[in-house]
N, C-alpha and C positions, 0 to 999 in steps of 0.2 A: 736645268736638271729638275726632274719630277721631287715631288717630296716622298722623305722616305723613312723609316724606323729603324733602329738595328740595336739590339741587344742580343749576342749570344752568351748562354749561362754555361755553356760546356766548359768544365776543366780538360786543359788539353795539358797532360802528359806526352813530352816528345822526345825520343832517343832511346839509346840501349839502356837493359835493366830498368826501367820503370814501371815495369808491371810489379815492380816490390812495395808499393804504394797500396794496391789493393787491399793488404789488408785494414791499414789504419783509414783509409776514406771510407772502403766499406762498410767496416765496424762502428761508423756514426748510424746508419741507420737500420742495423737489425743484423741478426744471425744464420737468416733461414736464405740462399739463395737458390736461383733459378737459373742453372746455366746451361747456357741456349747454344749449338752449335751445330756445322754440317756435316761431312764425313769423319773421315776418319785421318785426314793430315796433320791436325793440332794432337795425334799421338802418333803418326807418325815421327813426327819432328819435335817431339820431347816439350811441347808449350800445353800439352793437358796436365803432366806430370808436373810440370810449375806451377799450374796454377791450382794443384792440389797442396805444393807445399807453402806456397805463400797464402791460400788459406786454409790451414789446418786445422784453427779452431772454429770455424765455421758448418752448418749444418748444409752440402751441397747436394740438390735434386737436380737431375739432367734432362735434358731435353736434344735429345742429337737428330740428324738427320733434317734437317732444315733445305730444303729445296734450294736451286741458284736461281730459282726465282720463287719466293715463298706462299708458299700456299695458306688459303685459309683455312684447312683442316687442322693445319699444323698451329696453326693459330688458337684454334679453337681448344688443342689439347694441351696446349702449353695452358691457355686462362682457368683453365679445369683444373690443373698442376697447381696455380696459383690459390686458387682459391680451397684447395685441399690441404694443401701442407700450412698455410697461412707464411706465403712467401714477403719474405721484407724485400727482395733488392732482385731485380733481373741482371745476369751480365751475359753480356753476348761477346762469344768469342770465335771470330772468324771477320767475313768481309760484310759487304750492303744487306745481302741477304739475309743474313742472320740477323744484322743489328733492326733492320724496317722488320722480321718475325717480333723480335725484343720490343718493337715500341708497339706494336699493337696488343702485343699479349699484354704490355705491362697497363693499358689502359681499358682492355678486356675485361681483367682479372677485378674490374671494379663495376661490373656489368652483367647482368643477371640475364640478358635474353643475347639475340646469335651476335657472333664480334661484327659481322658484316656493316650492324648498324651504324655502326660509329665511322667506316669509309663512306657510306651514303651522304650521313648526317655530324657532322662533327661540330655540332652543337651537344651530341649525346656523350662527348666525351667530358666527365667531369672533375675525374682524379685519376694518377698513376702512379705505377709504383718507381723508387727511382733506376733510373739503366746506368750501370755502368757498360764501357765493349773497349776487348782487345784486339785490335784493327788486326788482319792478318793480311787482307787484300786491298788495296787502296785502286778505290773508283766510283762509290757512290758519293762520298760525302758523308756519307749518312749517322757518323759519328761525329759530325757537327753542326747536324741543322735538326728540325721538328718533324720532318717528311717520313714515309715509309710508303712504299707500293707494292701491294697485297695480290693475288692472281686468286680469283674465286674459278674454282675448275670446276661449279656444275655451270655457272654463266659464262665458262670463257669470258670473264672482263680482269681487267689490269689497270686495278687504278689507287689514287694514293688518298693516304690518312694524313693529316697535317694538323699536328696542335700545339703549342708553346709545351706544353705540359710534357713533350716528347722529347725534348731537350734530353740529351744525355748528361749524366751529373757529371760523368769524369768517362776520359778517352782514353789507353792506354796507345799512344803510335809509337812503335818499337820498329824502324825499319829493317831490322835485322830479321823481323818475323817475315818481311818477302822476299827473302833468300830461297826458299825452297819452289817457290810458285810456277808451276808450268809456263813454258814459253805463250803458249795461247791464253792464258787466265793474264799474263800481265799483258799482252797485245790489246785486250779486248777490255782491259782495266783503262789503258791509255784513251783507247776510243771513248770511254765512257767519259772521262775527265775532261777530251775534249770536246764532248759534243755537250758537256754542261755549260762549258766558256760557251760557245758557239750560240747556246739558245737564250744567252744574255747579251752576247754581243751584237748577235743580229738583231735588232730590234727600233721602231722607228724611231727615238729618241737620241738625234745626234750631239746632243747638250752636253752630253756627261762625259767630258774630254778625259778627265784623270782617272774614271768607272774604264774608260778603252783602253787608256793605257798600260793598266794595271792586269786586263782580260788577256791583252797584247801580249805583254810579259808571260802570261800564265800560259798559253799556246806557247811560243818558244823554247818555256823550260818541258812541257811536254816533246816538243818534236826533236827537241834538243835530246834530253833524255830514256825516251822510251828503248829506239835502240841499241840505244846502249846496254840500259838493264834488261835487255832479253840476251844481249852478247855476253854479257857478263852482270849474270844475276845475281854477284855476293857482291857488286859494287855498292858501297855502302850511297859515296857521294849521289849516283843516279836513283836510288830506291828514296833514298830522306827526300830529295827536292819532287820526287813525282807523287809521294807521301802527303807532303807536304801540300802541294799541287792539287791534291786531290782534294784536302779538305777546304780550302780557301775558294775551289770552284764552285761548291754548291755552300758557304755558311752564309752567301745573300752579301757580300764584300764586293761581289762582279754586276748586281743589278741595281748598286747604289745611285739615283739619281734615273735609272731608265723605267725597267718592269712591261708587263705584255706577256702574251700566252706565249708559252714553247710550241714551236712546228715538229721538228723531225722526234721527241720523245714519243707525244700521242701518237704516231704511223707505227712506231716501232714498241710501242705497247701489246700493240696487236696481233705484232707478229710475235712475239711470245708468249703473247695470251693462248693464240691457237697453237702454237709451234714446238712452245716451249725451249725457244733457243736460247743462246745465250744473249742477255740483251747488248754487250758493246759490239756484239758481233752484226746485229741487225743495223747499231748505230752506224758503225763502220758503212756500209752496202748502202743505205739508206742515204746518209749524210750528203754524197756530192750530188747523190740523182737531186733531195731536196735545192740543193745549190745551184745546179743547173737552170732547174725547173724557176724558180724566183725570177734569177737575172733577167731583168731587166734594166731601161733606163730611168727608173726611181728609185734603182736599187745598187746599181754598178758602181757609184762610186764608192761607198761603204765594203763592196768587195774586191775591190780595187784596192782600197785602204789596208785592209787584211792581209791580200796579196804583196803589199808593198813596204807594211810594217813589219808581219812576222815573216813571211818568207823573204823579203830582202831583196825583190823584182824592180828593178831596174827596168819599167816598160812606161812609155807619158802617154800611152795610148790607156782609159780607165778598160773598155773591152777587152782590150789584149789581155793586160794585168790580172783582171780579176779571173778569164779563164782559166789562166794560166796556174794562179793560184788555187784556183777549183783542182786541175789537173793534177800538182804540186801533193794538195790533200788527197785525192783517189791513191794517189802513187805511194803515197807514205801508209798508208792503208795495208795496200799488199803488202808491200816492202816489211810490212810485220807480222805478217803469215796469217793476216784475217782474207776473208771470201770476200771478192766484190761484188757478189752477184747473189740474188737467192736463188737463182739454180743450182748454183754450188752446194746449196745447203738441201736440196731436194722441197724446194717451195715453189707450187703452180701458181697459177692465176685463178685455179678456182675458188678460192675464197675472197677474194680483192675486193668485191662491192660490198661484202659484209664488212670487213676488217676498213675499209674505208669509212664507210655512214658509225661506224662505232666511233671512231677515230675523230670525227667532226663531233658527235654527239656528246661524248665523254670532252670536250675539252675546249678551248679557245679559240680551235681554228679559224674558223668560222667567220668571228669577228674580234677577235682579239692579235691575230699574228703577225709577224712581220709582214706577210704579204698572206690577206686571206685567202685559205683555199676550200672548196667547198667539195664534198663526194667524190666527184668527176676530176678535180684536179690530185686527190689521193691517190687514186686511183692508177693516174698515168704514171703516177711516180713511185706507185709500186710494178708499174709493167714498165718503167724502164732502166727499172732492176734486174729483169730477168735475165 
């Protein structure tokens, strides 16, 4: 096993009625909030009205309308919010999107020139303010780890901020709060959860026996669970474990002892950089071509492994198994009403050599991944998605 660090500082609130909590953690560090959110379903479904009554005696400035993949505009008018009202406490209430707007605002708002800097250079991050967030959507993590990925739309680039300081102070996971969630938001929540296991799993370091087992588990209760909570989405038991699921896949618990660039995140960065899609929906489409494209024989027996531990493949041949298990994943994809294809989603190939060299440029591929790929092999695996 590699060596490795892990302290997460998030209080994690988990279960029904916890967001009652807000106001007394709140209330250690100041009056003045900044609460951050997307449309318009935390009033349809009565959780904006809560969290007006649970904090009443609070001073609350809004920021709504947060992209599903957040923008730096939005960024930049939240840290303007901050800095005007003289904001003590961010919370962000929704899913990834809202809570990664939340952490860069909150370390914006201590920054005098464009937010952009601090995703460049994150050395310029030097203080933040604290985040609380009340999960509405479980799929990024992002209520338990330091990351957030920002989409700047004059550069079309999509890339992430990561700083300890980004830490959420406290987490509210109420699974009761994804009871309402469209069938396609939880489909494409699932995908996301599983391609975070996925880009810790895959990775060359076969050492970390109990880091796999643990990954192992976390795909099962995904595959186990997702269509369940799309069949019946006020199932309490399938929403808590895929809740749950969600955050233990990205709080850095699944790369203990491994580490290495992610492959299939940077492809699919890009394609909602230019696209603006939904990101677990690209994950989904992306994910087996990436799987395909790898297997080989330095690689088969690890997806072999995969095939045989969580799907349950009964094959002694490592080729058969692992395609099978490739297969198994495509299949479980549709089977929860995402696209397998970007032509389904109205995505050519005329952008593919740009969105490729980004894609290498912005990240590990290169020379950090499972199995490096360089321009030309992006490339193929965005055309044989089509």
């Amino acid at each position: 096993m590699n060596n490795y660090e892990f302290c997460v500082p998030t209080d994690i609130r988990f279960g029904k009625d916890q967001i009652e909590c807000l106001d007394k953690e709140i209330k250690k560090y100041g009056k003045k909030i900044l609460m951050v959110y997307g449309g318009g379903s935390i009033k349809r479904t009565g959780l904006y009205d809560k969290v007006y009554e649970v904090l009443k005696g609070f001073k609350i400035y809004e920021l709504p309308g947060i992209e599903p993949n957040p923008k730096l505009s939005s960024v930049r008018k939240g840290a303007e919010m901050c800095k005007k009202y003289g904001i003590d406490v961010v919370l962000a209430i929704g899913g990834g999107s809202c809570i990664d707007a939340s952490k860069h605002i909150a370390c914006a708002a201590f920054y005098d020139k464009d937010p952009w800097d601090l995703v460049l250079d994150k050395k310029k991050v030097t203080k933040a303010l604290p985040i609380f967030t009340v999960l509405t959507i479980c799929a990024t993590g992002s209520e338990m780890n330091p990351g957030a990925v920002i989409s700047n739309e004059d550069t079309k680039e999509k890339l992430e901020i990561n700083h300890p300081l980004l830490y959420p102070r406290l987490s509210v996971c109420d699974p009761t709060y994804l009871f309402t969630l469209p069938k396609r938001q939880t489909a494409a929540g699932t995908a996301d959860i599983i391609s975070h296991i996925f880009e810790q799993y895959f990775q060359p370091n076969d050492g970390a026996y109990i880091t796999d087992r643990l990954s192992e588990a976390a795909l099962k209760t995904c595959f186990k669970y997702g269509p369940i909570a799309i069949k019946e989405p006020q199932n309490y038991e399938a929403r808590s474990n895929l809740m749950w699921t969600s955050s233990i896949a990205l709080n850095h618990l699944l790369t203990f002892g491994k580490g290495g660039a992610w492959s299939v995140h940077p492809i699919e960065h890009e394609l909602s950089a230019f696209y603006d899609i939904t990101h677990g929906v690209g994950l989904a489409i992306l994910t087996p071509a990436w799987m395909r494209y790898v297997l080989n024989s330095e690689t088969v027996k690890r997806f072999a492994m995969f095939a045989r531990n969580v799907w349950d493949l009964d094959r002694s041949d490592d080729y058969e198994a692992a395609i099978a298990g490739i297969s198994l994943t495509e299949h479980f994809f549709i089977e929860l009403g995402l696209p397998g294809t970007l032509s389904e989603i109205g995505i050519d190939d005329s952008k593919f050599e740009l969105m490729a060299s980004e894609a290498v440029r912005t990240s590990g591929l290169s020379t950090r991944a499972y199995v490096k790929l360089d321009t030309e092999d992006v490339v193929q695996i965005y055309r044989n998605c089509l």
